[in-house]
Structures are given as C-alpha cells and as structure tokens.
VOMISE-328766 format. One record per residue: x, y, z of N, C-alpha, C, CB in turn; residue in three letters. Coordinates in Angstrom, 2 decimals. Glycine has a CB too. Layout:
+---------+---------+---------+---------+---------+---------+---------+---------+---------+---------+---------+---------+--------+
!      nx !      ny !      nz !     cax !     cay !     caz !      cx !      cy !      cz !     cbx !     cby !     cbz ! residu !
+---------+---------+---------+---------+---------+---------+---------+---------+---------+---------+---------+---------+--------+
!       X !       Y !       Z !       X !       Y !       Z !       X !       Y !       Z !       X !       Y !       Z !    ALA !
...
+---------+---------+---------+---------+---------+---------+---------+---------+---------+---------+---------+---------+--------+
***
This chain:
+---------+---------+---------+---------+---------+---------+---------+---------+---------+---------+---------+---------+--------+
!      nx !      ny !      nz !     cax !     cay !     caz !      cx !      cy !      cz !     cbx !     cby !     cbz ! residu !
+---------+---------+---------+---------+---------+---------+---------+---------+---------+---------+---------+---------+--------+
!    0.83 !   -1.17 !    0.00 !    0.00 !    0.00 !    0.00 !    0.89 !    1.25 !    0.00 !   -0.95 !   -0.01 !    1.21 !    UNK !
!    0.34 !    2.82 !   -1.03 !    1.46 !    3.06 !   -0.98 !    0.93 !    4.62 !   -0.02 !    2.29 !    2.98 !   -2.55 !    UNK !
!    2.01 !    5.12 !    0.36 !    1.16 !    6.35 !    1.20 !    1.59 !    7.11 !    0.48 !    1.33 !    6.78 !    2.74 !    UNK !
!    0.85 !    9.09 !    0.99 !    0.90 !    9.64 !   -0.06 !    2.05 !   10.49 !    0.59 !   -0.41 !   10.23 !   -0.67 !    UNK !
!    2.55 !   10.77 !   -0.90 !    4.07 !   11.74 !   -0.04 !    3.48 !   13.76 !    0.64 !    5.88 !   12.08 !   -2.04 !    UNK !
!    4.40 !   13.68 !    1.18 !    4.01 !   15.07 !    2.24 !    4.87 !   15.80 !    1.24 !    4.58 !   15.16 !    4.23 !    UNK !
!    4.27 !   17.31 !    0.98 !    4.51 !   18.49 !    0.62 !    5.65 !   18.91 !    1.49 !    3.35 !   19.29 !    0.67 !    UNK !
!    6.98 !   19.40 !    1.65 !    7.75 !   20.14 !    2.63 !    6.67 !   21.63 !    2.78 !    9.57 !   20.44 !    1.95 !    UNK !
!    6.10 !   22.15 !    4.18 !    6.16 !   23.51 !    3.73 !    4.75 !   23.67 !    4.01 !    6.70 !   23.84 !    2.20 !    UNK !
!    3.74 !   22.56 !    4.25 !    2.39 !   22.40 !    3.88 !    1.97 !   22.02 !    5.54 !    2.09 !   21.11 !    2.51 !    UNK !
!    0.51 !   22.78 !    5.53 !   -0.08 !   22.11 !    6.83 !   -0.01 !   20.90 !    6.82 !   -1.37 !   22.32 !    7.13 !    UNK !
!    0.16 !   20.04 !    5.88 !   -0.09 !   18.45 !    6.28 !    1.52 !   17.60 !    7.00 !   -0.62 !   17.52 !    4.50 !    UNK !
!    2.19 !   18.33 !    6.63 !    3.79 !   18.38 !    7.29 !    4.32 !   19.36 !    8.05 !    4.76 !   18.39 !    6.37 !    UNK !
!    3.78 !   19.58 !    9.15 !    4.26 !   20.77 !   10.09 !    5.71 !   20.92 !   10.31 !    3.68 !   20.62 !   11.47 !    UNK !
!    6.20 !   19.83 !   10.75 !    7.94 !   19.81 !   10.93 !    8.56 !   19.85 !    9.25 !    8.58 !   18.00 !   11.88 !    UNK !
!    7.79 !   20.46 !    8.42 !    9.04 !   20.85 !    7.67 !    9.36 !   22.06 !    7.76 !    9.03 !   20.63 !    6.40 !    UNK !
!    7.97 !   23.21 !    8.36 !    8.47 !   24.54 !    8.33 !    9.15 !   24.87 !    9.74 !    7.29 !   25.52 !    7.99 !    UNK !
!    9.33 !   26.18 !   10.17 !    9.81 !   26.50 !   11.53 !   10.80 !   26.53 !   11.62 !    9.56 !   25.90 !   12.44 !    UNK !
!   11.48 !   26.85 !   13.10 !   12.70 !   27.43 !   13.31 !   13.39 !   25.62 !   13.56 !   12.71 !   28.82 !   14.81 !    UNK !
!   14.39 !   25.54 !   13.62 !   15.42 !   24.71 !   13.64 !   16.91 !   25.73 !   14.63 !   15.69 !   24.25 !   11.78 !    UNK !
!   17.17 !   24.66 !   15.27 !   18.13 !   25.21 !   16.52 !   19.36 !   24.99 !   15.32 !   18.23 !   24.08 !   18.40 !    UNK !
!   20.62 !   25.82 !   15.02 !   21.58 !   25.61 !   14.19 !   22.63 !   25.16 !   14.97 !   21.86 !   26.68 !   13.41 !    UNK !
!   22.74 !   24.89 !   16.52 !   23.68 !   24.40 !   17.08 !   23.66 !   22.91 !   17.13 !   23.76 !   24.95 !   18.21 !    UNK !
!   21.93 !   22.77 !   17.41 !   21.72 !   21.14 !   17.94 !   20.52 !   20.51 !   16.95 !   21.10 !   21.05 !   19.83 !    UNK !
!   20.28 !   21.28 !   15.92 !   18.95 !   20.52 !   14.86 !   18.06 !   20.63 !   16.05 !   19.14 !   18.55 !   14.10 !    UNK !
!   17.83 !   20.46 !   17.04 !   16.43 !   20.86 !   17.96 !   15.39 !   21.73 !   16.88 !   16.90 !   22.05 !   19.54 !    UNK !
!   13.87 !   21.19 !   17.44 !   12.83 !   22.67 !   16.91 !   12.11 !   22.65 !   17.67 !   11.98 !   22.83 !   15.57 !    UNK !
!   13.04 !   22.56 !   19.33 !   11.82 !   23.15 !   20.35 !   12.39 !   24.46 !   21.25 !   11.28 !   21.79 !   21.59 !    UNK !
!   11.42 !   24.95 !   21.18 !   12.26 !   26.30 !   21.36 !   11.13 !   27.25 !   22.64 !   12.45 !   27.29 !   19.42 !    UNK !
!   12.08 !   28.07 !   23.64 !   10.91 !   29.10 !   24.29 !   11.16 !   30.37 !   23.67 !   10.96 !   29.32 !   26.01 !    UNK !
!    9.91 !   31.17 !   24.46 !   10.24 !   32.44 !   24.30 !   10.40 !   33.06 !   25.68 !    9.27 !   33.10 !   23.47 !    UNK !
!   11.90 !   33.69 !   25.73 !   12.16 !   34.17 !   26.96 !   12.24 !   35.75 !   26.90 !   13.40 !   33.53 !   27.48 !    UNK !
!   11.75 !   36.06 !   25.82 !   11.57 !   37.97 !   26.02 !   10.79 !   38.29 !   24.69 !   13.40 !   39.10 !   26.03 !    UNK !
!    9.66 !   39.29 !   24.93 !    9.22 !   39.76 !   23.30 !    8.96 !   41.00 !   23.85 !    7.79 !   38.97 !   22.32 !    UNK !
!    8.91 !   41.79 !   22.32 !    9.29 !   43.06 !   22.74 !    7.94 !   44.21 !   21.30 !   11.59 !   43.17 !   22.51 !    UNK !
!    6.98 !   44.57 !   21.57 !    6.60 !   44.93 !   20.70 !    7.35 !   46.08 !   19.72 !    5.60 !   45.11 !   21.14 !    UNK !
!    7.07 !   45.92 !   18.86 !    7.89 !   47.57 !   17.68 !    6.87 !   47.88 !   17.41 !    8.96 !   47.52 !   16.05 !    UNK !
!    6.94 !   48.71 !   16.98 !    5.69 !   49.13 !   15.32 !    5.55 !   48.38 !   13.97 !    6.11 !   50.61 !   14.52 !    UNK !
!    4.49 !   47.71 !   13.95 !    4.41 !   46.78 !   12.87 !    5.06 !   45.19 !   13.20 !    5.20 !   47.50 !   11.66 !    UNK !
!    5.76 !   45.16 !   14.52 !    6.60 !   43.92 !   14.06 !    6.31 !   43.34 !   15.91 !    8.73 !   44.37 !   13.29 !    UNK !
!    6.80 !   41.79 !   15.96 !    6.91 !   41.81 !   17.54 !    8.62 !   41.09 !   16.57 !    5.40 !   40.57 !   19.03 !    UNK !
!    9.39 !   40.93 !   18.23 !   10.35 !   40.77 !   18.51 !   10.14 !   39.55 !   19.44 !   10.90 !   41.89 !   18.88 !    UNK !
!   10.91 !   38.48 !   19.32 !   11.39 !   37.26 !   20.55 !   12.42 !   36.94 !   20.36 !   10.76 !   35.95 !   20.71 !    UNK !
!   12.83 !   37.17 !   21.88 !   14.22 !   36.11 !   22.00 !   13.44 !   34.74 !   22.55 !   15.67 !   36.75 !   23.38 !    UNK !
!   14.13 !   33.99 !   21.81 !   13.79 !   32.19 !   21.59 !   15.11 !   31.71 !   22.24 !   13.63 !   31.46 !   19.63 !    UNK !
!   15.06 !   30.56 !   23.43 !   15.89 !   29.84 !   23.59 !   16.03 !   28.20 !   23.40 !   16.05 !   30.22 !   24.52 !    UNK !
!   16.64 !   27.62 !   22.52 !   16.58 !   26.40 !   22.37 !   16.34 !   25.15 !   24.03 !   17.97 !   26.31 !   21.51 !    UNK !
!   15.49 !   24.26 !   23.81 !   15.28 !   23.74 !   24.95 !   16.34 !   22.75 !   25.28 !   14.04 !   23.24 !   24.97 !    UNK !
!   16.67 !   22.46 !   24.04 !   17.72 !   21.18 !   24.56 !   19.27 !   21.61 !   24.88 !   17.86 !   19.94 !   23.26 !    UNK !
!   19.84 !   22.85 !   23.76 !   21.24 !   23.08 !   24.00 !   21.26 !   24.25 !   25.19 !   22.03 !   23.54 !   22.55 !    UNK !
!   20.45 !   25.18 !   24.81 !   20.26 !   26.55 !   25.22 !   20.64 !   27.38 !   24.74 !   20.53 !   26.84 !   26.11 !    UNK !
!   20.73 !   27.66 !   23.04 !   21.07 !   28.17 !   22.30 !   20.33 !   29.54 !   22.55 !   20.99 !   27.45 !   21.24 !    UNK !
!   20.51 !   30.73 !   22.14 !   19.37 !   31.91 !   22.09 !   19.37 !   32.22 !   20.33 !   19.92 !   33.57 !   23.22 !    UNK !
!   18.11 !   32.71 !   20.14 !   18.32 !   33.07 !   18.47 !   17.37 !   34.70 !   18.81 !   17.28 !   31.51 !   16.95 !    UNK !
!   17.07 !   35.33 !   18.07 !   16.37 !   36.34 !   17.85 !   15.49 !   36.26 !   16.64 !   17.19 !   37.35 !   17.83 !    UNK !
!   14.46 !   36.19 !   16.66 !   13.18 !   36.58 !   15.70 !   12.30 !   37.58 !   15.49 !   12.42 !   35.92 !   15.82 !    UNK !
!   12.10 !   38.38 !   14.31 !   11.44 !   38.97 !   13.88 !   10.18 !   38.81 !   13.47 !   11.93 !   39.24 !   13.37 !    UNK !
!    8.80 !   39.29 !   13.70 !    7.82 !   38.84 !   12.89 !    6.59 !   40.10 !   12.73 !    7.29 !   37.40 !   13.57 !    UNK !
!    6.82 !   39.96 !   11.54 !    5.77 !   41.07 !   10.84 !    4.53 !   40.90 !   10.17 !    6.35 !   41.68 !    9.88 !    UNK !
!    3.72 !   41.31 !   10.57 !    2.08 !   41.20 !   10.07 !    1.79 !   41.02 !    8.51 !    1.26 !   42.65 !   10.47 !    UNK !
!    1.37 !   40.54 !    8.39 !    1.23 !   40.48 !    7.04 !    0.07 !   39.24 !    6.09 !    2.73 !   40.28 !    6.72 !    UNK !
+---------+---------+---------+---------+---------+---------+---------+---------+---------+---------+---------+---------+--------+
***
C-alpha cells in the first residue's frame, strides 16, 4: 500500500516549516523575552535542549 508523499512547507507536514536550533537541529524552542515595535513583535527564543538563544522577527502580514 502506498502512502501519499508530504509536501515540505504544507499544513499536512508541520515539521518541515519552523525554526530549527543551528547548534543542535532541535525545533523546540521558548520564548524568553518579546518586545513589541511598530508593525513587528520581537522574541528572544531559547533552544530547549542546548540553550542556544536566536532572535526573531515577525511582521504582520
């Protein structure tokens, strides 16, 4: 039987989009600070497994 292949990128495959930890491949991540701007929020994200920190941007749209 054959199954059907997953789209990268698509609701039906969630773990293909999202952040990815670049120290440890992890994609579980907190948010330990957000910060509103104008137009945009701000998070600092810390990886759960290494404790990596990353910074993210995200704009409305």
């Amino acid at each position: 039987m054959m199954r059907p292949i997953k789209q990268p990128g698509t609701a039906r495959d969630p773990e293909a989009t999202g952040l990815v930890c670049r120290a440890c491949g992890c994609r579980q991540f907190r948010v330990i600070y957000l910060k509103r701007l104008p137009g945009a929020l701000m998070r600092r994200r810390e990886c759960r497994n290494c404790g990596k920190r990353i910074t993210t941007r995200e704009t409305g749209g």
